[in-house]
C-alpha positions as CSV (number, residue, x, y, z in Angstrom):
1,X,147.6,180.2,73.4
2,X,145.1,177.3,73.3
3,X,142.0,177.8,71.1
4,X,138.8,176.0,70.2
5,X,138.6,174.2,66.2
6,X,135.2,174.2,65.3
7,X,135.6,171.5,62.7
8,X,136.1,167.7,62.3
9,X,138.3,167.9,59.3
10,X,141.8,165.8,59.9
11,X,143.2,167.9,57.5
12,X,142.3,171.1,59.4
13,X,143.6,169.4,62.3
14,X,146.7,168.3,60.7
15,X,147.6,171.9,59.5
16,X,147.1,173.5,62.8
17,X,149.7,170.9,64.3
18,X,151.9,172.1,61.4
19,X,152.2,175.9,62.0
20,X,152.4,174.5,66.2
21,X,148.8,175.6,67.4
22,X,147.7,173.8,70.5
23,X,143.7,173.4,70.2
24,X,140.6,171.3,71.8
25,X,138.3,170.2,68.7
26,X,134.4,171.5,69.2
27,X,132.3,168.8,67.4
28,X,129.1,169.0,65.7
29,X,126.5,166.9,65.3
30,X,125.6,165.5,62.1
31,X,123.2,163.1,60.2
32,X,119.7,163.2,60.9
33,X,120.4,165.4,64.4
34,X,122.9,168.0,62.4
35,X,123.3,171.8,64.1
36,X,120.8,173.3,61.8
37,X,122.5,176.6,62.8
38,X,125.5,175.1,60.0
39,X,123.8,173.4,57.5
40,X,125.8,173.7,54.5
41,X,122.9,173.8,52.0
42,X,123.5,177.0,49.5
43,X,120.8,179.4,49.1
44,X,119.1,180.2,45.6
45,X,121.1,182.0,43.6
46,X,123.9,182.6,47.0
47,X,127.4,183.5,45.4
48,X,130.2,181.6,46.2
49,X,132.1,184.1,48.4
50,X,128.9,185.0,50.2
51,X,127.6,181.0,51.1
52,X,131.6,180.0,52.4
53,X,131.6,183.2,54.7
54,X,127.9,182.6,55.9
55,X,128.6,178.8,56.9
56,X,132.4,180.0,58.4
57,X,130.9,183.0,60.4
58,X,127.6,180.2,61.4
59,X,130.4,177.2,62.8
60,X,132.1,179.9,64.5
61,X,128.9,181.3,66.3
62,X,127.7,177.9,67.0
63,X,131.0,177.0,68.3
64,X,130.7,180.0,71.1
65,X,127.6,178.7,71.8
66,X,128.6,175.2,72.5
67,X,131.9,176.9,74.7
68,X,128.7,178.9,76.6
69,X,126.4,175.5,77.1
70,X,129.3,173.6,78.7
71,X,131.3,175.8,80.7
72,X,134.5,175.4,78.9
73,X,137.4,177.9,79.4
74,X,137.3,181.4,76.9
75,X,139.5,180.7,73.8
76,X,139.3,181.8,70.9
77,X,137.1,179.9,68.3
78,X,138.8,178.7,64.9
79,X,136.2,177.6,62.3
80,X,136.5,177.6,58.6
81,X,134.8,176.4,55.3
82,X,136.0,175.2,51.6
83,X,133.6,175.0,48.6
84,X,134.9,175.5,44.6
85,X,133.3,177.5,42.6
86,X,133.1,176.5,38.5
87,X,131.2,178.5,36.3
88,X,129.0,180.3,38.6
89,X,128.3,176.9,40.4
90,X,128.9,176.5,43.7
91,X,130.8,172.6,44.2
92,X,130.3,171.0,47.6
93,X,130.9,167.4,48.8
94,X,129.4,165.0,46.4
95,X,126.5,163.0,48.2
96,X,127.8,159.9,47.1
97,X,130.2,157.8,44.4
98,X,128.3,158.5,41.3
99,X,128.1,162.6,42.5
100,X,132.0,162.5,43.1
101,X,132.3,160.9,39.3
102,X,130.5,163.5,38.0
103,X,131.6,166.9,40.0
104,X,135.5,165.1,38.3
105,X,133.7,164.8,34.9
106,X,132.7,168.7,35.5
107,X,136.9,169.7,36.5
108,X,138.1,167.5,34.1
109,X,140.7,170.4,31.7
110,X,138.8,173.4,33.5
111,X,139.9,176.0,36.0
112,X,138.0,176.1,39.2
113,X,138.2,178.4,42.2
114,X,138.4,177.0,45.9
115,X,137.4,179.4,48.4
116,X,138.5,178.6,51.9
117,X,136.7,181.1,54.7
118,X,138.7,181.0,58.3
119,X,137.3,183.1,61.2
120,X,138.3,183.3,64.9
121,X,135.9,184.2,67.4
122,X,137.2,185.8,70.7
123,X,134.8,187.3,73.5
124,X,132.1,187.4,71.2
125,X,133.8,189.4,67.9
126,X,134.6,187.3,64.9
127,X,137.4,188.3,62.4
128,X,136.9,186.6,58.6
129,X,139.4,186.3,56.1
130,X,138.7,184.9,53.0
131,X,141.5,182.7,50.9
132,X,140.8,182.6,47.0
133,X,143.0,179.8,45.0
134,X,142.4,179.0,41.1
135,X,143.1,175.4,40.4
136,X,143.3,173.9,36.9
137,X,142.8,170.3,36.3
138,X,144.8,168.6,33.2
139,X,142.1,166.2,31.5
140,X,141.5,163.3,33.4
141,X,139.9,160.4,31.9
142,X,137.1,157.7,32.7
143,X,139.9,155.4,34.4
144,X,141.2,157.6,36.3
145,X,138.3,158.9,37.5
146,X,136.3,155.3,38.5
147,X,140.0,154.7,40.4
148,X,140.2,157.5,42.0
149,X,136.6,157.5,43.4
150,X,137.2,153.8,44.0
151,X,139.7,154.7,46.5
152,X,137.0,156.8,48.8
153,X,139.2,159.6,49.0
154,X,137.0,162.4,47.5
155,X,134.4,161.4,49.4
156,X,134.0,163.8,51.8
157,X,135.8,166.7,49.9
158,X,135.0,169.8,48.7
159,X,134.7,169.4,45.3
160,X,135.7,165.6,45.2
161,X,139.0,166.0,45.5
162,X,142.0,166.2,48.0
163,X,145.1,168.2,46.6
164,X,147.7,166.8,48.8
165,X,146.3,163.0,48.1
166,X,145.8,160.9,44.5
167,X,144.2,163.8,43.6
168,X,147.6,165.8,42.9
169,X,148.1,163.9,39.8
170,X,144.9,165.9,38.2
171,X,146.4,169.1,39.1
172,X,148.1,171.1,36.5
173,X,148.5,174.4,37.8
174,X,147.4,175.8,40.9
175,X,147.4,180.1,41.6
176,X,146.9,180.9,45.4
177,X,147.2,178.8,49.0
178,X,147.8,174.9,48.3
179,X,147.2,174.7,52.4
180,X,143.9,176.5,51.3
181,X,142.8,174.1,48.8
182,X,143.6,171.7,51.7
183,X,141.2,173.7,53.7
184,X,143.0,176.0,55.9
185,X,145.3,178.7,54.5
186,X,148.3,178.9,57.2
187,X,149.4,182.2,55.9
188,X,146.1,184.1,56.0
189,X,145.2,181.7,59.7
190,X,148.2,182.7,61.1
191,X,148.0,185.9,60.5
């Protein structure tokens, strides 16, 4: 079966090729004409768990939307959504170079939770799973962390980092789905 991703994330992309899913990628718009209907923004006070299944279940919804608007075949709708969570805090993509030094500065020797939220939207009813991972960083120092933003690569990251890149190195001991760190659990997807 063919379905819909509702996400631009390569990595996404790259797992579903993995497990041999066949999909069409749904893109939305960003910048200064983003889908308000997914803007990533957390509420006051929103928990962790609760903000990654709002903005999942929202790219889902606006994903059957954009399948209604343009005529496309019925598929089922994949969408999904990573944010960490340390101390209480809820860790998005840094804004820019000097955010991604400082959300490192902030992992640097702790242990963080990465929450990954996958749904699938079929005829209208969406199914949510939620993948919980704990990740603790070794201390990283001011070097490494100027050379690793230097290299772009947390740029556009939950949390600043990619597991499977230069990031690994900072990785100590991880508890739950590396594919969900990454941003899609296979296991839970799959299933």
């Amino acid at each position: 079966m063919r379905l819909y991703l509702a996400s631009r994330s390569p990595r996404r992309r790259e797992l579903l090729h993995q497990i041999g899913i066949d999909f069409d990628t749904l893109v939305f718009r960003d910048g200064a004409r983003a889908d308000f209907e997914v803007d990533e923004t957390p509420f006051p006070g929103e928990a962790a768990d609760v903000y990654v299944e709002r903005v999942t279940r929202a790219k889902a919804e606006l994903g059957l939307r954009i399948v209604h608007e343009r005529k496309l075949p019925a598929r089922p709708i994949l969408s999904a959504d990573t944010t960490l969570e340390l101390g209480g805090d809820i860790i998005g993509k840094p804004v820019d170079m000097a955010d991604a030094a400082a959300i490192l500065r902030r992992l640097s020797g702790q242990t963080h939770r990465v929450l990954t939220g996958v749904a699938i939207n079929h005829f209208g009813r969406t199914e949510y799973i939620l993948s919980i991972s704990e990740v603790r960083f070794r201390p990283i120092d001011e070097d490494e962390i100027r050379h690793y933003v230097m290299s772009g690569e947390p740029m556009d990251k939950a949390g600043a980092y990619g597991i499977q890149g230069r990031a690994g190195l900072f990785i100590e001991h991880l508890s739950g789905s590396y594919t969900g760190v990454m941003g899609l659990p296979v296991c839970e997807t799959g299933e």
